[in-house]
C-alpha positions as CSV (number, residue, x, y, z in Angstrom):
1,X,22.7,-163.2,3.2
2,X,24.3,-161.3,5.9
3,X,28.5,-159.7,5.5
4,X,30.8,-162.0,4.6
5,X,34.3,-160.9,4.1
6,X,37.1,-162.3,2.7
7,X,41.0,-162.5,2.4
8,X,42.1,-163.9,0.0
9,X,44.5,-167.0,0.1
10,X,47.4,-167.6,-2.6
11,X,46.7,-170.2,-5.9
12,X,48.0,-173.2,-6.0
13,X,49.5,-172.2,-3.4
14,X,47.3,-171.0,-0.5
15,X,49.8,-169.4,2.1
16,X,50.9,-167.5,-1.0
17,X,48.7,-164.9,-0.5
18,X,48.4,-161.5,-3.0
19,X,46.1,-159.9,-0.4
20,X,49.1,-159.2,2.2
21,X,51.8,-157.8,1.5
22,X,54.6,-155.8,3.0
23,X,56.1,-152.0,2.7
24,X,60.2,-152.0,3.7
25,X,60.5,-148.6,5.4
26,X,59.4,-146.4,7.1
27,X,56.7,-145.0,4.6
28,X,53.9,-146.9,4.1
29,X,53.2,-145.4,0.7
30,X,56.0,-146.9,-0.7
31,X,56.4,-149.9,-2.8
32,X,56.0,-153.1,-2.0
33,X,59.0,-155.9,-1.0
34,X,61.0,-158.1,1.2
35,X,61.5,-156.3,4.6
36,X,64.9,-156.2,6.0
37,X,65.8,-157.7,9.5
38,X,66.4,-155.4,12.1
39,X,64.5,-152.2,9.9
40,X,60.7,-150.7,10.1
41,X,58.6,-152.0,7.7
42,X,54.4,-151.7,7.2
43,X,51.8,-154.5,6.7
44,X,49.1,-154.2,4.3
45,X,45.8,-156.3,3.6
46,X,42.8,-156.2,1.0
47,X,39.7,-157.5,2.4
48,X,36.2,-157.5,0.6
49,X,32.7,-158.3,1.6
50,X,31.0,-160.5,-0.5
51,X,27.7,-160.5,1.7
52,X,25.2,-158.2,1.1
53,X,24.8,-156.1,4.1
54,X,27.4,-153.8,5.5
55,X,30.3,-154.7,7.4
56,X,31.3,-151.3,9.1
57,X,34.3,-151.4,11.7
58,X,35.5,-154.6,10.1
59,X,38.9,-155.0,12.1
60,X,41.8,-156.5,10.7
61,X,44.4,-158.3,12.9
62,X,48.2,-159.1,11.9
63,X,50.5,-161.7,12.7
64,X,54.2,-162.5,12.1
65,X,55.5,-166.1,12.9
66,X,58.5,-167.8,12.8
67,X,58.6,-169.2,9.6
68,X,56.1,-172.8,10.2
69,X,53.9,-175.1,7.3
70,X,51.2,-175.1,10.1
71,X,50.6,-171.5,12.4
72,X,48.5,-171.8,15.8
73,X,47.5,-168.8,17.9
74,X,49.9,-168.8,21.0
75,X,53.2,-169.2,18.4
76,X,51.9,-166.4,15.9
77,X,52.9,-163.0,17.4
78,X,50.2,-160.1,17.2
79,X,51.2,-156.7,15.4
80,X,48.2,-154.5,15.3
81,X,45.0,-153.9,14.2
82,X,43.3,-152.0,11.7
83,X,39.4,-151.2,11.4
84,X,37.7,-150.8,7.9
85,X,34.2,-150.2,6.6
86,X,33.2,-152.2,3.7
87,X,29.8,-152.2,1.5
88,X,28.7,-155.0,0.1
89,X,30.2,-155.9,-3.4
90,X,28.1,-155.1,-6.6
91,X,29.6,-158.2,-7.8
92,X,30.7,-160.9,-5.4
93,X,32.6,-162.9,-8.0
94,X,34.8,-160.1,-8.5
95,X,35.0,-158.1,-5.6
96,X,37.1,-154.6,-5.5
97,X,37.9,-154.7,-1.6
98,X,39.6,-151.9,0.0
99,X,43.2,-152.1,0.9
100,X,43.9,-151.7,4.4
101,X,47.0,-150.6,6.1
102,X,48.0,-151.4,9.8
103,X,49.5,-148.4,11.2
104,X,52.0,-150.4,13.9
105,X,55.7,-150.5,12.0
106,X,56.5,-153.9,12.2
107,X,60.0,-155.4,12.7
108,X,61.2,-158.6,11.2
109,X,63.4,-160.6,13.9
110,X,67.1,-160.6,13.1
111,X,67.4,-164.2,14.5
112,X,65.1,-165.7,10.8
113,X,67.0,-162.9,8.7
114,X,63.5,-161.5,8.2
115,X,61.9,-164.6,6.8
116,X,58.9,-164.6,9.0
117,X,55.2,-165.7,8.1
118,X,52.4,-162.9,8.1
119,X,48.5,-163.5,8.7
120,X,45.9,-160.9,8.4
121,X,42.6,-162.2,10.3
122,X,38.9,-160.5,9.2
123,X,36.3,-159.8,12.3
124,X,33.4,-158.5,10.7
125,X,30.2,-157.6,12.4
126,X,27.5,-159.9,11.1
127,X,29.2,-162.2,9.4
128,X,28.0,-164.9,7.8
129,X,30.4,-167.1,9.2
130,X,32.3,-165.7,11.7
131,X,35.8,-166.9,13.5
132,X,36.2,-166.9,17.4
133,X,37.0,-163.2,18.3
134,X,39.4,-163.3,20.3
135,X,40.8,-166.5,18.7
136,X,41.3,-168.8,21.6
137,X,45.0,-170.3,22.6
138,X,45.7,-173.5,20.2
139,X,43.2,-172.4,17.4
140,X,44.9,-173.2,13.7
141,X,44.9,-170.3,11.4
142,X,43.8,-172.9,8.6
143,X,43.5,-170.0,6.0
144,X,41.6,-172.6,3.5
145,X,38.9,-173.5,6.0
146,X,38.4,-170.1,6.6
147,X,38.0,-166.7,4.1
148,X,38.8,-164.1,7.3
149,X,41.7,-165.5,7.3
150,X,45.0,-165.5,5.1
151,X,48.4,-166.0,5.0
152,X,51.5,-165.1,3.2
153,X,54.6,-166.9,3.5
154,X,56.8,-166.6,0.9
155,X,59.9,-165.2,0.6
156,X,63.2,-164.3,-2.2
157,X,66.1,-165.7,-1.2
158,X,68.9,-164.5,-3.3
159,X,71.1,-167.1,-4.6
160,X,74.4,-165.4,-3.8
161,X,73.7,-165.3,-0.1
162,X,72.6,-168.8,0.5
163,X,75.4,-169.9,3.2
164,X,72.9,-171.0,6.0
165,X,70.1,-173.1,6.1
166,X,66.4,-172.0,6.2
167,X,64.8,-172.8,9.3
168,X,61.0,-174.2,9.6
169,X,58.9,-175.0,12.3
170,X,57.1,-178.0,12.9
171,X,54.7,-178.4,15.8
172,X,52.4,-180.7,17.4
173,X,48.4,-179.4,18.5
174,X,48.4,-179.1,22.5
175,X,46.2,-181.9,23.1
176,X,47.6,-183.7,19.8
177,X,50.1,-185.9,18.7
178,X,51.7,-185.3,15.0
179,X,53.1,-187.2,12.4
180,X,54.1,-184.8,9.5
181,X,55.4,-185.6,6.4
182,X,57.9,-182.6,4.7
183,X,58.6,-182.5,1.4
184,X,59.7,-180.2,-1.1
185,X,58.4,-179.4,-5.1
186,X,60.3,-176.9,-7.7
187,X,58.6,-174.7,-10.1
188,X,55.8,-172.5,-11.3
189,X,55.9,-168.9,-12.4
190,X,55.0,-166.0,-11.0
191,X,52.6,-163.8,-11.7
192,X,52.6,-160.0,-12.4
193,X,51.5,-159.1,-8.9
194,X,53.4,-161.5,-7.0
195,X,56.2,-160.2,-8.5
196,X,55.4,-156.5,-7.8
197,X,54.3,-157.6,-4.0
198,X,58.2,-159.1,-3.3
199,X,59.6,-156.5,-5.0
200,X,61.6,-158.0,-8.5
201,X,59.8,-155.5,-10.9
202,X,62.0,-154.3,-13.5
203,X,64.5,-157.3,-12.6
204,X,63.5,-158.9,-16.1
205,X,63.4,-162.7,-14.5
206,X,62.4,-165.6,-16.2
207,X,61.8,-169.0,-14.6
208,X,64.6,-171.6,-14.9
209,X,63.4,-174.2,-17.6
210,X,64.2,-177.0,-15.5
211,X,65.8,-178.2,-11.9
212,X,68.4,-175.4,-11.4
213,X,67.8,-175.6,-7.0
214,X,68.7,-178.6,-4.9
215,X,67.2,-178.7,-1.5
216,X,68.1,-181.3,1.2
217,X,66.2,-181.0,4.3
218,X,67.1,-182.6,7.6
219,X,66.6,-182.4,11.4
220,X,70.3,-181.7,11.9
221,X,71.7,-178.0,11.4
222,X,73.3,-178.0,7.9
223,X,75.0,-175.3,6.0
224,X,74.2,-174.1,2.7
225,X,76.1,-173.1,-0.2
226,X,76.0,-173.9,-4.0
227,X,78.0,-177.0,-3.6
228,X,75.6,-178.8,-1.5
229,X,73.2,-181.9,-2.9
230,X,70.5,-183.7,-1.3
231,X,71.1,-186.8,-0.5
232,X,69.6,-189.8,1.7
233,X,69.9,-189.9,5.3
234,X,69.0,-190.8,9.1
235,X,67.3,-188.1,10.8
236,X,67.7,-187.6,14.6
237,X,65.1,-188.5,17.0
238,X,63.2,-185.2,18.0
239,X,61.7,-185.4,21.6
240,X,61.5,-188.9,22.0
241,X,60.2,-189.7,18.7
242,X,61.8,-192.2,16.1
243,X,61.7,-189.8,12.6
244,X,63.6,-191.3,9.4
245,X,64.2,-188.7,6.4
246,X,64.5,-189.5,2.7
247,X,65.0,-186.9,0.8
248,X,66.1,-188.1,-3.3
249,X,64.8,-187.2,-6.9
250,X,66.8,-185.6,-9.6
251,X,64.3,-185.5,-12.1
252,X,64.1,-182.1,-14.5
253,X,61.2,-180.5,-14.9
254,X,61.1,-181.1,-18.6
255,X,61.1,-178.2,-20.7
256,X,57.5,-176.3,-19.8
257,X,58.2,-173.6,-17.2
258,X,56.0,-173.4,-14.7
259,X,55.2,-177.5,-14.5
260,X,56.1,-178.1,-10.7
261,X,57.7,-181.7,-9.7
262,X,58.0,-182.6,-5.8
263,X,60.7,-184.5,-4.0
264,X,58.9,-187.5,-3.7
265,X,60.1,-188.9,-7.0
266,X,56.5,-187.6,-8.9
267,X,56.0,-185.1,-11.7
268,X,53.2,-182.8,-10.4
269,X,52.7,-181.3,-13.7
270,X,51.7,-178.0,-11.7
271,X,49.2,-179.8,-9.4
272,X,49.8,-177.5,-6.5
273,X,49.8,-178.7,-3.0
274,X,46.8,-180.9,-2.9
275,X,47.7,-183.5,-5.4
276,X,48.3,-187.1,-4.6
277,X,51.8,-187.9,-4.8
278,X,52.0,-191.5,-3.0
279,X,56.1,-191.5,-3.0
280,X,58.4,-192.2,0.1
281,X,61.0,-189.8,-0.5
282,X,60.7,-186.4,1.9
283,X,61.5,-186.0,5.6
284,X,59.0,-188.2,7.9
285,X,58.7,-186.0,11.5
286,X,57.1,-187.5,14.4
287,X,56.4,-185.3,17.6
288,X,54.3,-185.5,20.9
289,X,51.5,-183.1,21.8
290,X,52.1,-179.5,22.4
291,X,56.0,-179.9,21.1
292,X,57.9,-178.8,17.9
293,X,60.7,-179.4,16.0
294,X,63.5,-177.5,13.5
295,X,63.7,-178.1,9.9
296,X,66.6,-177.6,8.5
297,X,66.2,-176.9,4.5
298,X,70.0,-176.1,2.7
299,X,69.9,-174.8,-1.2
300,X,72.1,-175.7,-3.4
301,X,72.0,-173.0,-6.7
302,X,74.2,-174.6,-9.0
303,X,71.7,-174.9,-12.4
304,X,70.3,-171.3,-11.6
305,X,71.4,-169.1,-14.2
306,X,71.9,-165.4,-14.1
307,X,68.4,-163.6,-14.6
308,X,66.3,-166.5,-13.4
309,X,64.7,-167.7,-10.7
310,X,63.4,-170.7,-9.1
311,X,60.6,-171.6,-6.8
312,X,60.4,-174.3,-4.2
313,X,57.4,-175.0,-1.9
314,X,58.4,-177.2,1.3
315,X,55.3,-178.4,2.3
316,X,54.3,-179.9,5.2
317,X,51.1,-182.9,5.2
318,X,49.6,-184.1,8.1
319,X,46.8,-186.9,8.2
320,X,46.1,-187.0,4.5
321,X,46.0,-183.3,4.0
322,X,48.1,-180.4,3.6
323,X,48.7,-178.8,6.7
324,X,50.9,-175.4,5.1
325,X,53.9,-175.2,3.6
326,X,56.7,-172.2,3.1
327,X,57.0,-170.8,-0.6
328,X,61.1,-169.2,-1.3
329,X,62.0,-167.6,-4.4
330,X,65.3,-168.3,-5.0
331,X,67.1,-165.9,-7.8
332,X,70.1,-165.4,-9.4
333,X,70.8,-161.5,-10.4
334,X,72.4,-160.7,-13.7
335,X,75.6,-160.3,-13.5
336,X,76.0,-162.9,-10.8
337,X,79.0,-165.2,-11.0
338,X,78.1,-169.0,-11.5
């Protein structure tokens, strides 16, 4: 077979991605973490090629995007480029890749507080299945359909600082009209190298054993805070468009860390994105072609204890399937104050 090179894309979670990460600063030798809004900070990718020819002046392209379940060309913002060559790999079910760096400094907006999405997109010469190159206006990133491509779009919030809402974008195709469903799941554990990547090594973090985070989303701006709760609701109408949210479920999840449990009143018993939950409760968005929408999604930390962490996935489903979702690690420091 001719190259084929791959990305990587995260598990269970795909736009969790361990083969991009970031660098805070202003050397791109340094450790991995969260960038800082408003400061320099590097972009790194590993890319393999699991063909069996060579792949020589393999470029890789990066993105930032305001933070969005589902990321087209034309709303994705280029960063640079970086060229790589890569053999083929002695054994394609474990590949050893290269790790490539993109020498353009990025600089996360101050207006998402640095919570932006990141792609890295593969264009290989002689690939077995190659992407459009250049990747024309409207085309969906759809990291799963695709192993060029890959994206990373998770974040640590800390729980101390959570007075404003997160803000997520949900948009319609051009020629398209949508009707997304938005809904949020807790738990899972992290693994060594996601922890290294968003830079907690050495924080000595353990999963909260059950519900310790509260999300309630909404199409209204809310505020968040650790005395917030999610509650039921009418949603406004976005553009024209009737949408109803629902957002309920108090259910723990148990005593198993890493068991994840969704907001649509199911267990998910660690799942991952793709199961089939068949609830009601979550935020319903309907938009016409080639428009978008704000998300509005306010924590509340009360259960998180000092040295844990949470996760939450608010995931967004389109026509039966996941279209993307947005991954936050929410923590509570020792030495916090509950």
């Amino acid at each position: 077979m001719p190259a084929h090179i791959t990305i990587r894309d995260g598990s269970p979670y795909w736009w969790a991605s361990t083969d991009i990460w970031v660098v805070p600063g202003t050397d791109p030798n340094g450790s991995p973490g969260t960038p800082v809004a408003g400061q320099p900070a590097y972009l790194w990718a590993h890319a393999a090629n699991t063909g069996n020819s060579l792949a020589n002046g393999t470029r890789i392209d990066f993105y930032w995007a305001d933070p969005s379940a589902q990321v087209i060309v034309g709303n994705a913002t280029a960063i640079g480029s970086a060229f790589v060559d890569l053999a083929p790999e002695q054994d394609p079910n474990n590949p050893v890749g290269q790790d490539v760096l993109c020498l353009v400094p990025w600089v996360p907006v101050i207006v998402n507080g640095g919570h932006e999405c990141l792609l890295a997109v593969a264009h290989g010469p002689g690939d077995t299945n190659p992407i459009p190159d250049p990747l024309p206006n409207g085309y969906v990133f759809d990291p799963p359909a695709h192993d060029q491509i890959a994206q990373r779009n998770i974040t640590v919030l800390m729980a101390g600082m959570l007075q404003a809402a997160m803000v997520i974008s949900v948009r319609a195709l051009p020629r398209q009209d949508k009707e997304a469903f938005i809904s949020v799941e807790y738990g899972g554990e992290l693994d060594e190298r996601q922890i290294a990547l968003l830079g907690l090594r050495g924080l000595q973090l353990r999963p909260a054993p059950q519900r310790a985070v509260q999300v309630e989303l909404s199409l209204q701006p809310l505020c968040g805070g650790k005395d917030r709760h999610p509650h039921g609701h009418e949603a406004a109408e976005p553009l024209g468009y009737g949408a109803g949210s629902e957002v309920g479920g108090d259910e723990t999840l148990g005593n198993e860390p890493g068991a994840a449990e969704d907001d649509m009143g199911a267990a998910a018993g660690g799942a991952g994105p793709d199961a089939d939950y068949g609830g009601k409760h979550g935020l319903r968005v309907r938009l016409p072609r080639g428009t978008a929408t704000a998300v509005y999604a306010a924590f509340s930390v009360d259960g998180l204890r000092p040295g844990q962490y949470q996760l939450v996935h608010i995931i967004e489903r389109s026509q039966g399937k996941v279209a993307g979702g947005v991954s936050y690690v929410v923590v509570q420091l020792q030495g916090d104050k509950k």
